[in-house]
PASEBA-1860 file (N, C-alpha, C; in nm, 3 decimals):
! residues 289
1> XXXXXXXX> 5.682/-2.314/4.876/5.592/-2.204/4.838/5.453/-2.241/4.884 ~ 5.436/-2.157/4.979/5.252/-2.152/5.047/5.173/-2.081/5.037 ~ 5.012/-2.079/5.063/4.933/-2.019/5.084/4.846/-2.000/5.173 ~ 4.845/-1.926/5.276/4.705/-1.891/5.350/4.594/-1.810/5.356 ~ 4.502/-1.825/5.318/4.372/-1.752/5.300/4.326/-1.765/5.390 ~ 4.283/-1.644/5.422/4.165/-1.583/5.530/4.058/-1.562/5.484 ~ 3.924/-1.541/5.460/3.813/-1.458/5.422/3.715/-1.429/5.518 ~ 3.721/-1.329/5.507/3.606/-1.290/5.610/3.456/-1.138/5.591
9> XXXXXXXX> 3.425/-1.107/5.697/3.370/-1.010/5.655/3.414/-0.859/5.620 ~ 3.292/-0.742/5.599/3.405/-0.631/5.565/3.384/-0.498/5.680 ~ 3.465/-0.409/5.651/3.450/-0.298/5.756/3.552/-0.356/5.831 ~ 3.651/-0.432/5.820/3.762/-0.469/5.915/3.850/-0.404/5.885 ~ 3.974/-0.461/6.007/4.036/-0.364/6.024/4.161/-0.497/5.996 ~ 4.329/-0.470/5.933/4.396/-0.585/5.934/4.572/-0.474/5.953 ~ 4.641/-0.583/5.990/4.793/-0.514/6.042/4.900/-0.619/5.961 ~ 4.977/-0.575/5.918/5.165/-0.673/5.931/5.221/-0.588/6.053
17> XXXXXXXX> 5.336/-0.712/6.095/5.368/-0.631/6.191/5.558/-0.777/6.132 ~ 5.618/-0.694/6.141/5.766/-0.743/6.085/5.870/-0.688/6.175 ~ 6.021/-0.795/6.185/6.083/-0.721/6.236/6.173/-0.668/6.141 ~ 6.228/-0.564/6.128/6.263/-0.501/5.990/6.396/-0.546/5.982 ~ 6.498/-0.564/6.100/6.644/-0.636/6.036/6.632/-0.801/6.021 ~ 6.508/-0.826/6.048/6.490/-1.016/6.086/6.379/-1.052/6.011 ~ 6.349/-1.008/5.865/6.217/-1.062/5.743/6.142/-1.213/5.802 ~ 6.239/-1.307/5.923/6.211/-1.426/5.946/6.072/-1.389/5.988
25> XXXXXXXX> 6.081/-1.327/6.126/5.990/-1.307/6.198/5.870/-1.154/6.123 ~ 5.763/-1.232/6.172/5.627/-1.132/6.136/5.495/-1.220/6.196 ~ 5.422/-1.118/6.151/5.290/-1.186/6.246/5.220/-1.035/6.186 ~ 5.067/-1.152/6.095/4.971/-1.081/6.072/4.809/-1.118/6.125 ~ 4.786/-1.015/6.127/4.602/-1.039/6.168/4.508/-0.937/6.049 ~ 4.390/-1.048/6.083/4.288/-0.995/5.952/4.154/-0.947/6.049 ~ 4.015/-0.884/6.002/3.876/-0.971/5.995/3.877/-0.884/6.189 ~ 3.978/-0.768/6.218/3.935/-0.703/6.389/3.875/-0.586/6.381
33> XXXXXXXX> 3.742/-0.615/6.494/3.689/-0.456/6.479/3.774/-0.315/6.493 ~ 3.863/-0.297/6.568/3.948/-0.217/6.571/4.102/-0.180/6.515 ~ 4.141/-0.124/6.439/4.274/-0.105/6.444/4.356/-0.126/6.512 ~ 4.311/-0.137/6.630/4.434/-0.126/6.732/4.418/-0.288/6.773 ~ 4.337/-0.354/6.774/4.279/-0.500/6.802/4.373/-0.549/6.695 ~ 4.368/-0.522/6.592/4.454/-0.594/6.459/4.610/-0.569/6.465 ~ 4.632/-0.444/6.518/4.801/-0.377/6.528/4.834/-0.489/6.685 ~ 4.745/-0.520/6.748/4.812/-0.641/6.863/4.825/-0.735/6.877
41> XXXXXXXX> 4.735/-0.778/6.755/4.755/-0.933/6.722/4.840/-0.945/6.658 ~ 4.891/-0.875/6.547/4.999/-0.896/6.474/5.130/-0.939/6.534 ~ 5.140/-0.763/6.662/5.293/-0.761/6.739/5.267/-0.874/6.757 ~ 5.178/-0.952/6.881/5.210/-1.064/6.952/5.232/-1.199/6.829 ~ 5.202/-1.187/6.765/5.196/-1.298/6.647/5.387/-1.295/6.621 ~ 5.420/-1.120/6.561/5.533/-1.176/6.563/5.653/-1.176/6.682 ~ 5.597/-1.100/6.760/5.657/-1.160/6.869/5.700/-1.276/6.917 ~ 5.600/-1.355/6.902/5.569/-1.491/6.991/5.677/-1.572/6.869
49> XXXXXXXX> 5.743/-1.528/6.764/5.843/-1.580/6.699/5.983/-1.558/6.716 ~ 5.968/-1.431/6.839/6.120/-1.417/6.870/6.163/-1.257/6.748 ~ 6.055/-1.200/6.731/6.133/-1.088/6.641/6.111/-0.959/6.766 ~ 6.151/-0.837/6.714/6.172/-0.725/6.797/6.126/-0.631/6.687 ~ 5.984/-0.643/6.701/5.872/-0.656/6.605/5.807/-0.492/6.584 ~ 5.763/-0.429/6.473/5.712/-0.294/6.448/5.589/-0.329/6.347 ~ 5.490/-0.231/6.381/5.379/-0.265/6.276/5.412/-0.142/6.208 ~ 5.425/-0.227/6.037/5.484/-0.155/5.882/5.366/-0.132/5.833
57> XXXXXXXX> 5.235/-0.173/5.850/5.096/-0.172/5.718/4.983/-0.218/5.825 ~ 4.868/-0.103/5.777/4.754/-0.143/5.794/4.672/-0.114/5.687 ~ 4.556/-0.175/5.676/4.481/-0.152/5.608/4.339/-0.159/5.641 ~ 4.254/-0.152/5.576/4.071/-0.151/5.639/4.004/-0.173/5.471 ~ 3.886/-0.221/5.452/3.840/-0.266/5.335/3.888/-0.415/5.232 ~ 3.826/-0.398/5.161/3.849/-0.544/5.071/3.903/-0.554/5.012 ~ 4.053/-0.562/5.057/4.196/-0.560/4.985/4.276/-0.661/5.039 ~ 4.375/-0.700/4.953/4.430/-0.803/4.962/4.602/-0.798/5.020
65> XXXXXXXX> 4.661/-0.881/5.087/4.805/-0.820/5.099/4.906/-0.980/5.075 ~ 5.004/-0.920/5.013/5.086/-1.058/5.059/5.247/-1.023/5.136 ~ 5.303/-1.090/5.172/5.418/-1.070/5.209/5.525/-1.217/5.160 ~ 5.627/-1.172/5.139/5.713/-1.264/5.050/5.800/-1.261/5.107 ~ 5.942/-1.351/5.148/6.080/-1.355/5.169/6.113/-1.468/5.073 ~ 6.246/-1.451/5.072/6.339/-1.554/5.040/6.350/-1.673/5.092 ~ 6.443/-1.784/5.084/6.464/-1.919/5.164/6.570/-1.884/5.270 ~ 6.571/-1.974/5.368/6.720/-1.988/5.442/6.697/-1.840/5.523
73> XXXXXXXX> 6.843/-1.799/5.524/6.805/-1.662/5.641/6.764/-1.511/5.556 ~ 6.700/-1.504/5.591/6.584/-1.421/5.504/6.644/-1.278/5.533 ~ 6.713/-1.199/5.676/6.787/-1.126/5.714/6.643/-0.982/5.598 ~ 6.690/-0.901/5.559/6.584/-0.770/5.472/6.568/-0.816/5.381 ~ 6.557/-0.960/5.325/6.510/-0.961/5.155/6.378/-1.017/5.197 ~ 6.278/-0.946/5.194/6.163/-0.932/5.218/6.086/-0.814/5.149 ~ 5.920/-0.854/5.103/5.888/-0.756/5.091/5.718/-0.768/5.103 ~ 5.618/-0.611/5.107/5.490/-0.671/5.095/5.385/-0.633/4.987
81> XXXXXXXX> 5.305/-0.624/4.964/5.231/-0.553/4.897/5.100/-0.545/4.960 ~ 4.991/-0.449/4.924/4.827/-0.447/4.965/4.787/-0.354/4.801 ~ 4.702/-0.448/4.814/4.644/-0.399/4.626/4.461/-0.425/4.672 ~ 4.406/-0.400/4.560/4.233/-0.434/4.561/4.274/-0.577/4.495 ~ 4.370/-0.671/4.432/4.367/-0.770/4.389/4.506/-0.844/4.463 ~ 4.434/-1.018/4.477/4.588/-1.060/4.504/4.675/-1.048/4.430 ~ 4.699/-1.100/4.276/4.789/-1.053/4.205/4.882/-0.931/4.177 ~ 4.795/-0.815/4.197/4.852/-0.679/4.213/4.940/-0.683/4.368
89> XXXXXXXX> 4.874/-0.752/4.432/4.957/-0.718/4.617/5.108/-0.801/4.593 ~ 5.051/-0.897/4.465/5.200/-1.021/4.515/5.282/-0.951/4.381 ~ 5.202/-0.883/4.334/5.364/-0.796/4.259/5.416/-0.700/4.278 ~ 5.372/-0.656/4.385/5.448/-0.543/4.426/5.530/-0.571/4.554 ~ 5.489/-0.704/4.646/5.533/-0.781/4.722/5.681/-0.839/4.656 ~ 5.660/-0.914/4.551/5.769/-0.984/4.476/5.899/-0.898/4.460 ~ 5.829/-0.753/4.383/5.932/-0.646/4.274/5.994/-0.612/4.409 ~ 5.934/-0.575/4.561/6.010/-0.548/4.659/6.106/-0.608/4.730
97> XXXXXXXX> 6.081/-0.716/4.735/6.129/-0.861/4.805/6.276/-0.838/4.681 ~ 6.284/-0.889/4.583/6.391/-0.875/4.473/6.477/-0.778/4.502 ~ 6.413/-0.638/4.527/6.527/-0.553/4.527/6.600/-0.531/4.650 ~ 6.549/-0.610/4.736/6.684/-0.647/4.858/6.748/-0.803/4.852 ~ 6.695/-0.822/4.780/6.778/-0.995/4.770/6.881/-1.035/4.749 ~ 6.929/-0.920/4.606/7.008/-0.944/4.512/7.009/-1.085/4.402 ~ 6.899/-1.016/4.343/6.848/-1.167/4.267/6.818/-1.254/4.274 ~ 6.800/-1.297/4.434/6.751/-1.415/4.517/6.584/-1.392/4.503
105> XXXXXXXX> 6.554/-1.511/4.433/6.430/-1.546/4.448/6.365/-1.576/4.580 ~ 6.192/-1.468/4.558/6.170/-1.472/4.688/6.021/-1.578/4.682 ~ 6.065/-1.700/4.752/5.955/-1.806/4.689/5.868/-1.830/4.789 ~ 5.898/-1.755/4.950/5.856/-1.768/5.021/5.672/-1.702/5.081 ~ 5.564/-1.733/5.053/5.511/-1.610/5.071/5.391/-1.670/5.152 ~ 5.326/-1.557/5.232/5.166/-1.569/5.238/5.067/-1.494/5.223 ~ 4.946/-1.466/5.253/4.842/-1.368/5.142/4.712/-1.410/5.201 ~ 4.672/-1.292/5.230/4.498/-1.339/5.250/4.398/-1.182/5.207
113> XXXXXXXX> 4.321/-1.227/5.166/4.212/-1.142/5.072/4.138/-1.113/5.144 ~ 4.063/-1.012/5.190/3.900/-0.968/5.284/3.820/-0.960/5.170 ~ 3.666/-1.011/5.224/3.607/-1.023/5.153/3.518/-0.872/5.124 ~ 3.466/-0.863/5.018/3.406/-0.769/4.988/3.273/-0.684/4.991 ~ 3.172/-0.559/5.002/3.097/-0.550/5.011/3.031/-0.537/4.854 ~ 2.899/-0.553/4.862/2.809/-0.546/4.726/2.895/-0.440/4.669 ~ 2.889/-0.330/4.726/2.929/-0.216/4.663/3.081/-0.245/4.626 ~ 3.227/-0.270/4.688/3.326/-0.308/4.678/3.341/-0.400/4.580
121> XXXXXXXX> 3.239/-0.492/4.556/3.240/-0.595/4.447/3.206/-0.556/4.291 ~ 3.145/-0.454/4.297/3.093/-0.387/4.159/3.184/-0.240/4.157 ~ 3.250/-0.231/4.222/3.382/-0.097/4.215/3.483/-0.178/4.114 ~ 3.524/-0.290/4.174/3.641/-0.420/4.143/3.619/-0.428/3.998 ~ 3.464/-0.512/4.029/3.452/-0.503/3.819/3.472/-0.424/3.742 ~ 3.395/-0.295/3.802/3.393/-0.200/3.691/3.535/-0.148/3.647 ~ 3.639/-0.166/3.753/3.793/-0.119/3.680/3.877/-0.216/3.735 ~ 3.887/-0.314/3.692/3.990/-0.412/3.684/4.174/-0.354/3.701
129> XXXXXXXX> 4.174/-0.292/3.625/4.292/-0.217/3.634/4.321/-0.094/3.695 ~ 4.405/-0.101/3.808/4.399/-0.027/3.893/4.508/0.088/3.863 ~ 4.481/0.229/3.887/4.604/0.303/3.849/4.708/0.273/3.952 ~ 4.825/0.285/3.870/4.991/0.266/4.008/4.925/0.365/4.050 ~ 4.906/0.438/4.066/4.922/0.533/4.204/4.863/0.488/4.330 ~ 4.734/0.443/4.313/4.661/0.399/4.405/4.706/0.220/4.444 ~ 4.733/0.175/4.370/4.779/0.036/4.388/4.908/0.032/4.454 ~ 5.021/0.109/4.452/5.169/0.101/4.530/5.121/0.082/4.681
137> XXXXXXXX> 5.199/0.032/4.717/5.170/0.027/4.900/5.257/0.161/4.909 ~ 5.202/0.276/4.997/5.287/0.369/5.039/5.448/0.354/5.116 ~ 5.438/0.235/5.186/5.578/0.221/5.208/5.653/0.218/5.096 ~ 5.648/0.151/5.003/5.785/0.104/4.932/5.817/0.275/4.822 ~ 5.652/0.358/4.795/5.676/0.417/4.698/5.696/0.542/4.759 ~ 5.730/0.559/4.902/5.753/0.659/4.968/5.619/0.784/4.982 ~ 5.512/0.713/4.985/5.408/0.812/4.926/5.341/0.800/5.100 ~ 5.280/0.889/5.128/5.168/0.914/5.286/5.058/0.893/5.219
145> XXXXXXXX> 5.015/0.764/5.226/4.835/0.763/5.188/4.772/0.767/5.354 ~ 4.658/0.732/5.318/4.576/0.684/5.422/4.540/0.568/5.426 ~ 4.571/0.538/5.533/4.525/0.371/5.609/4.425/0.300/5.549 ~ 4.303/0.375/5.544/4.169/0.345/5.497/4.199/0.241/5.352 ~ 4.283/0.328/5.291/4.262/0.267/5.178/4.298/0.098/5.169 ~ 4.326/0.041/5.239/4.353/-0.087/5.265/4.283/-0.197/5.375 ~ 4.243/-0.278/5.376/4.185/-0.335/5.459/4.170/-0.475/5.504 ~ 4.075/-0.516/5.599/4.073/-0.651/5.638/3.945/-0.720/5.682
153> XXXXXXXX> 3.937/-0.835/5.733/3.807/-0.900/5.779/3.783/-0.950/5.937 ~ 3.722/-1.038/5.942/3.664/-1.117/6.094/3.710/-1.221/6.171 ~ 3.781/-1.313/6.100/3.840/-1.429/6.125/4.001/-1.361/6.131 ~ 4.077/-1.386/6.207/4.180/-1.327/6.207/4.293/-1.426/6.116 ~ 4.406/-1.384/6.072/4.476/-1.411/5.960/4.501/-1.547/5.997 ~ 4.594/-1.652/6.130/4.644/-1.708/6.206/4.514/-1.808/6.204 ~ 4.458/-1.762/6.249/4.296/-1.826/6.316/4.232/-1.879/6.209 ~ 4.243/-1.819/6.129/4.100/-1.862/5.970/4.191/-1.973/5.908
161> XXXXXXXX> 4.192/-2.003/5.762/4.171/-2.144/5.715/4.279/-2.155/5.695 ~ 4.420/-2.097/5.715/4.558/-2.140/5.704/4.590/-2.233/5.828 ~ 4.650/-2.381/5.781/4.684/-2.450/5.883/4.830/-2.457/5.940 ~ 4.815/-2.523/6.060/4.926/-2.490/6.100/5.039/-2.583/6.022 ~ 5.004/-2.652/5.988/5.123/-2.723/5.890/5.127/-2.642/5.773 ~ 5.062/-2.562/5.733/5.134/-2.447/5.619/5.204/-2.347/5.669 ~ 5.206/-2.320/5.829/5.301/-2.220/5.895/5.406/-2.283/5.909 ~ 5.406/-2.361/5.894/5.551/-2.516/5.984/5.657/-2.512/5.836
169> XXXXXXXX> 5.582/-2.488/5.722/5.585/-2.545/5.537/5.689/-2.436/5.530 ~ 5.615/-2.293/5.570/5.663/-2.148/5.561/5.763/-2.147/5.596 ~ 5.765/-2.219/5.783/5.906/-2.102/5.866/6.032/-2.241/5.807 ~ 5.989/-2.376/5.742/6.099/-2.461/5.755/6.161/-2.416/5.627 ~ 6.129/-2.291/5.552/6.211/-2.286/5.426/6.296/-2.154/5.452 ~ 6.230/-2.075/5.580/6.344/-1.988/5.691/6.412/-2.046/5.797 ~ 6.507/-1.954/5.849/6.572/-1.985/6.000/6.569/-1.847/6.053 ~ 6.546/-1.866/6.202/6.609/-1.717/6.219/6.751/-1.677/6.232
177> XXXXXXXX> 6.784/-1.538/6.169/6.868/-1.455/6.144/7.007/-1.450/6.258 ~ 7.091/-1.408/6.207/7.204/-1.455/6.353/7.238/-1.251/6.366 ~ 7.112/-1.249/6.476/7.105/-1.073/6.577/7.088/-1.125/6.687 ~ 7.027/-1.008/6.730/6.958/-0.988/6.844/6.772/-1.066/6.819 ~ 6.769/-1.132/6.940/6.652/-1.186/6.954/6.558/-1.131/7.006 ~ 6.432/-1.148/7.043/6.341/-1.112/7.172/6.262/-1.216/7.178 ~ 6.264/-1.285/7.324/6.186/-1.392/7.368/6.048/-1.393/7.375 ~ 5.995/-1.281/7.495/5.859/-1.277/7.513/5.836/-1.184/7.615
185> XXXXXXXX> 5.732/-1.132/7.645/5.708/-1.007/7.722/5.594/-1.046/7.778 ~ 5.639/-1.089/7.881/5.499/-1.172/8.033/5.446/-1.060/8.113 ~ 5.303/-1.080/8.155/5.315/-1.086/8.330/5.253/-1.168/8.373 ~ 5.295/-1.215/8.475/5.306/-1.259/8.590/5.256/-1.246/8.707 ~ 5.168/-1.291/8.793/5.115/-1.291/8.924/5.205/-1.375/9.006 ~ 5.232/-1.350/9.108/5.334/-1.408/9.224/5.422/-1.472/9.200 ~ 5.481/-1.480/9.058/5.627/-1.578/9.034/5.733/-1.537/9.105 ~ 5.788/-1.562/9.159/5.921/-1.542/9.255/6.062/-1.573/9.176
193> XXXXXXXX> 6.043/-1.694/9.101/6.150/-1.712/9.032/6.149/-1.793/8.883 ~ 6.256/-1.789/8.813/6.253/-1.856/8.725/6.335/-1.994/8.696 ~ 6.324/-2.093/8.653/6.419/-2.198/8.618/6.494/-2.173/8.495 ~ 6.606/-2.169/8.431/6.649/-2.184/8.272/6.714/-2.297/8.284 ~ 6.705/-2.359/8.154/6.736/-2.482/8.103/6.785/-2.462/7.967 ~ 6.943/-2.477/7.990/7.032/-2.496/7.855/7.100/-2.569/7.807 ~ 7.120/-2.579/7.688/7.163/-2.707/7.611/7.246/-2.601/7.441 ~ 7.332/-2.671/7.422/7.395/-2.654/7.309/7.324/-2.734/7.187
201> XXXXXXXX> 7.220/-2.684/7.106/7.135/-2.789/6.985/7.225/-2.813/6.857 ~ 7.311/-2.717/6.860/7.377/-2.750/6.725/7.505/-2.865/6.779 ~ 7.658/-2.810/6.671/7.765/-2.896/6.760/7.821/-2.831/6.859 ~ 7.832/-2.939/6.987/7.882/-2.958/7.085/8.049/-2.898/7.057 ~ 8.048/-2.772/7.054/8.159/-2.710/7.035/8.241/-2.583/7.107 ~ 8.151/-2.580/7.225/8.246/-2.500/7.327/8.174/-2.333/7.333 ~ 8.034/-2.341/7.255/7.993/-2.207/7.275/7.939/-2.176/7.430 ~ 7.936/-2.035/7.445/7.958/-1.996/7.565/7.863/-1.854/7.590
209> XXXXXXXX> 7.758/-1.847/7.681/7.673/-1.721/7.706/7.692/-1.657/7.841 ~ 7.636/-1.550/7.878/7.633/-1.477/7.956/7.476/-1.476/7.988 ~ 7.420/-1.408/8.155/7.263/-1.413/8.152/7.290/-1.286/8.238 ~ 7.272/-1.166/8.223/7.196/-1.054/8.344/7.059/-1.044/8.369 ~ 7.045/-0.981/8.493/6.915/-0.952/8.531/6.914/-0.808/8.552 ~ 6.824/-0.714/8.469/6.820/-0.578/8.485/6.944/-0.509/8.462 ~ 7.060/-0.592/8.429/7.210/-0.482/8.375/7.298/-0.524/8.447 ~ 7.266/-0.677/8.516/7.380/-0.727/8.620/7.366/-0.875/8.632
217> XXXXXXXX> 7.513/-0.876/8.583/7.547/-1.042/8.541/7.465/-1.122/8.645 ~ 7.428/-1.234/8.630/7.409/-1.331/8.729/7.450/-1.443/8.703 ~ 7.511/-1.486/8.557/7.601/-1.574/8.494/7.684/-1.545/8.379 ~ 7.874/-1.566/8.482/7.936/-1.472/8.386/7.986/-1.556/8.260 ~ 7.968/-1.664/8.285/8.042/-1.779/8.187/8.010/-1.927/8.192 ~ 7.872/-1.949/8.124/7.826/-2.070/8.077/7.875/-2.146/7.952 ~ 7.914/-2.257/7.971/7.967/-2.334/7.866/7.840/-2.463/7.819 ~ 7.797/-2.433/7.718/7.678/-2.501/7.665/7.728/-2.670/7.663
225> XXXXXXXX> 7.645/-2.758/7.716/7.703/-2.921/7.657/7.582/-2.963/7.581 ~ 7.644/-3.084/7.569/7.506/-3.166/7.503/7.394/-3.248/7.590 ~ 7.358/-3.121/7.669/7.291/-3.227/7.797/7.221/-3.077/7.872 ~ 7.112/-3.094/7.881/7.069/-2.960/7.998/7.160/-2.919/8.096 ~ 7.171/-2.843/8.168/7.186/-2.754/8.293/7.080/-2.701/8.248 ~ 7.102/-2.626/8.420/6.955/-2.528/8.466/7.025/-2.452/8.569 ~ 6.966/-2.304/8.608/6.996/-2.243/8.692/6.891/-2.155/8.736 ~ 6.839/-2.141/8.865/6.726/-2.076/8.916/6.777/-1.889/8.889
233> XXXXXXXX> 6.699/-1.800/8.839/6.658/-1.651/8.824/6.585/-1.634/8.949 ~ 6.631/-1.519/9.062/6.516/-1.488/9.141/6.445/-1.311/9.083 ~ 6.364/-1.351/9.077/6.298/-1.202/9.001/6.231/-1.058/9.151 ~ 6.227/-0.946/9.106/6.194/-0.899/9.188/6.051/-0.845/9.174 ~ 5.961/-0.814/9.258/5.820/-0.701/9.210/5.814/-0.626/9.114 ~ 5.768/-0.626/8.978/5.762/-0.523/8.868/5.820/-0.563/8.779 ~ 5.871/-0.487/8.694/5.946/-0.506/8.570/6.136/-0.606/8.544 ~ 6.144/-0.672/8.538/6.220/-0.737/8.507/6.266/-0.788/8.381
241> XXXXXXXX> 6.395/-0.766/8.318/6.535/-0.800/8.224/6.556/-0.877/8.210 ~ 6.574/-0.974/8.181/6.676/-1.124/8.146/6.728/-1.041/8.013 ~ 6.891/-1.068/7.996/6.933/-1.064/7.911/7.039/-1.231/7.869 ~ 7.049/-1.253/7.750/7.080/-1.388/7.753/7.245/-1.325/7.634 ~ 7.369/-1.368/7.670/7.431/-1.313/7.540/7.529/-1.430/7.480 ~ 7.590/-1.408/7.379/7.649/-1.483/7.297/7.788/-1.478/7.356 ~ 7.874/-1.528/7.424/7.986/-1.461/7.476/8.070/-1.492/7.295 ~ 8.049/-1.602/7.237/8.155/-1.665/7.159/8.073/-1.738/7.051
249> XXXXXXXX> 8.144/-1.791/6.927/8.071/-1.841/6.847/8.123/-1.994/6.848 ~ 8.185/-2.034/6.933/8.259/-2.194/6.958/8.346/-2.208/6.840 ~ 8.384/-2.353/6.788/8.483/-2.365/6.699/8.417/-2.360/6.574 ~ 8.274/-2.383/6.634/8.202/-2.422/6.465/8.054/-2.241/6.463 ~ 8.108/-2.142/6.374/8.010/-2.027/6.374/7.843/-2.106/6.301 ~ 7.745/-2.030/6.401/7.737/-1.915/6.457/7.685/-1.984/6.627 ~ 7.691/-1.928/6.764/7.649/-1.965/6.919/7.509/-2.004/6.850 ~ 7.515/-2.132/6.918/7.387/-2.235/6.877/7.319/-2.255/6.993
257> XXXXXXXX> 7.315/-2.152/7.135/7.229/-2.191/7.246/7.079/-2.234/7.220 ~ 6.988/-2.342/7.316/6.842/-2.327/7.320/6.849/-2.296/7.441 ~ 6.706/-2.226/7.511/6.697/-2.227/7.661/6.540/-2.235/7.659 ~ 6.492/-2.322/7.769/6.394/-2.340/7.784/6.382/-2.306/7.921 ~ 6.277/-2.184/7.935/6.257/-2.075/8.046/6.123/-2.163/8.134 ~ 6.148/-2.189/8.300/6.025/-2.219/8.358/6.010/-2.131/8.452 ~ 5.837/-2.086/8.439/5.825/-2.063/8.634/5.821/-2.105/8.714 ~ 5.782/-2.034/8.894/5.848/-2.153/8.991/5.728/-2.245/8.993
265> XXXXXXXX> 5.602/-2.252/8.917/5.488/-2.353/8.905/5.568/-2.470/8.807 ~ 5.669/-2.488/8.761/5.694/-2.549/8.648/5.663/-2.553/8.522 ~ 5.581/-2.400/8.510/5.515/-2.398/8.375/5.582/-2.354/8.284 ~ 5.619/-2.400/8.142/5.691/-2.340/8.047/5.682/-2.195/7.962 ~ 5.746/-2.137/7.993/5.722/-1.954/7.893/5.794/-1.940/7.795 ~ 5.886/-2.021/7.737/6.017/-2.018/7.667/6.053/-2.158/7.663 ~ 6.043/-2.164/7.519/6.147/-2.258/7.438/6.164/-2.237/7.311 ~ 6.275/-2.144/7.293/6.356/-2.111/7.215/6.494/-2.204/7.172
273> XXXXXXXX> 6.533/-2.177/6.999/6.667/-2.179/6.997/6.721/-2.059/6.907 ~ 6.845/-2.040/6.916/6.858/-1.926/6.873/7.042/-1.979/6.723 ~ 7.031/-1.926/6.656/7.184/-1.918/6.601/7.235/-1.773/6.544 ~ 7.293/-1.722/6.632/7.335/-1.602/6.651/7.532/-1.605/6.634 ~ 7.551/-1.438/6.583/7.725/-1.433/6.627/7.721/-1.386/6.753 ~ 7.902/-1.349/6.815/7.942/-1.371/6.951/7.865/-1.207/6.952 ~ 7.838/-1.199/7.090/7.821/-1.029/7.127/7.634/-0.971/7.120 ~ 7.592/-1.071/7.023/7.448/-1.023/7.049/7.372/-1.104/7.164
281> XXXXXXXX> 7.245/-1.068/7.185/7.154/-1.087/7.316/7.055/-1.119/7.280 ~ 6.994/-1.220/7.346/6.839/-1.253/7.346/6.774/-1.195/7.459 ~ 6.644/-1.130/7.464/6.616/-1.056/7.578/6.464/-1.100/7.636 ~ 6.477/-1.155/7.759/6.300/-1.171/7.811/6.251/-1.058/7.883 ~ 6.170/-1.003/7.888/6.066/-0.920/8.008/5.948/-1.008/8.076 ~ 6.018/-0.962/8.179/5.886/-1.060/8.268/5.838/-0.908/8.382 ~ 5.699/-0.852/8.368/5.629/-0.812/8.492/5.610/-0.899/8.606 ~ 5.608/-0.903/8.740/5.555/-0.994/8.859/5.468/-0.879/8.932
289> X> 5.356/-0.960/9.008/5.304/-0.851/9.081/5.298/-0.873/9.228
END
């Protein structure tokens, strides 16, 4: 059980951005002049974790949000809240998180507060107790508010005083979910090709993937060992597919591939592992120009 605090200034703008069948993955930002500055830090935040990521909440002003999961594979028992208080955000975070769990405690959480203006600070006092109506996050209570009513600061969520060993604290009491993945979404100036590098991380048990490029095999039957292979990707001008798939789950469930993706500079874009069942896909996009 962790905490990261942000504080910053006000008139910001702040995002979650979650992947909704994979609670593992998310990525928030606080403390951006723009909405849309905060809705991209988030995606890429949870992106850059491998989710196939949607922004669920924004907010603007000196409000607080938390988001909670469970331990282990977190899969929808997740939930968030945004209140004028942390306490109010992490109970409506909690009561949500619970009712997909199935009684699974959700111990997992993080939370950061924007700081307030003079005026915002003497609103707070004067009513401590906030009516439900205005306190529910519109997602969970099915209600259309406005954005406004929620908010953020300057220092972005990632960036400000949460360390990275409290992100490390967070994801080691998750794993990710056994779906569909998403790697990362590049571009690229003159890469011609790619290197992959695979290895079986779990047991050495006979799992087995597939790799297309744009909707056409280019490896129909890889057998993972306990030892790298590699096989060169040649990419073409523009938009480009990698699809990576699970052919099988070996003797021991669930396909335990890692692949560690290079360009033809030798520079690393990917190092992933994944534990997935047979039939789903991990997917890269790479632009070249």
């Amino acid at each position: 059980m962790i905490h990261l605090i942000a504080i910053g200034q006000t008139g910001k703008y702040g995002a979650l951005a979650i992947d909704k069948s994979n609670g593992f993955y998310y990525g928030w930002a606080i403390d951006y002049e723009t909405q849309s500055e905060a809705d991209s830090r988030a995606l890429q935040e949870c992106q850059s974790r491998g989710g196939n990521c949607v922004i669920v909440k924004k907010w603007k002003g000196g409000w607080c949000a938390v988001y909670r999961t469970i331990d282990g594979n977190v899969g929808t028992a997740y939930g968030w809240g945004v209140a004028r208080t942390r306490s109010e955000a992490d109970r409506i975070a909690t009561n949500e998180c619970k009712k997909r769990s199935n009684g699974v405690s959700c111990n997992n959480y993080v939370w950061g507060c924007n700081s307030r203006s003079a005026k915002e600070e003497k609103k707070s006092e004067e009513s401590k107790k906030i009516d439900e109506s205005s306190s529910n996050d519109d997602f969970w209570s099915g209600k259309k508010t406005s954005d406004n009513q929620n908010n953020s600061t300057s220092s972005d969520f990632w960036n400000g005083q949460g360390t990275q060993a409290e992100e490390k604290q967070f994801e080691s009491q998750t794993k990710p979910p056994e779906s569909n993945q998403f790697i990362a979404d590049i571009e690229s100036y003159g890469t011609k090709y790619l290197t992959v590098k695979c290895i079986d991380h779990g047991a050495i048990d006979g799992d087995r993937v597939s790799v297309s490029l744009n909707g056409s095999i280019i490896e129909s039957n890889i057998t993972l060992k306990g030892y790298y292979t590699s096989f060169d990707i040649k990419l073409k001008t523009g938009q480009n597919r990698i699809d990576f798939k699970a052919l099988n789950e070996g003797s021991s469930s669930p396909n335990t591939a890692k692949f560690i993706i290079l360009d033809d500079k030798g520079k690393t874009i990917s190092d992933k592992e994944w534990n997935i069942k047979r039939g789903y896909t991990a997917t890269l996009l790479i632009v070249t120009f």
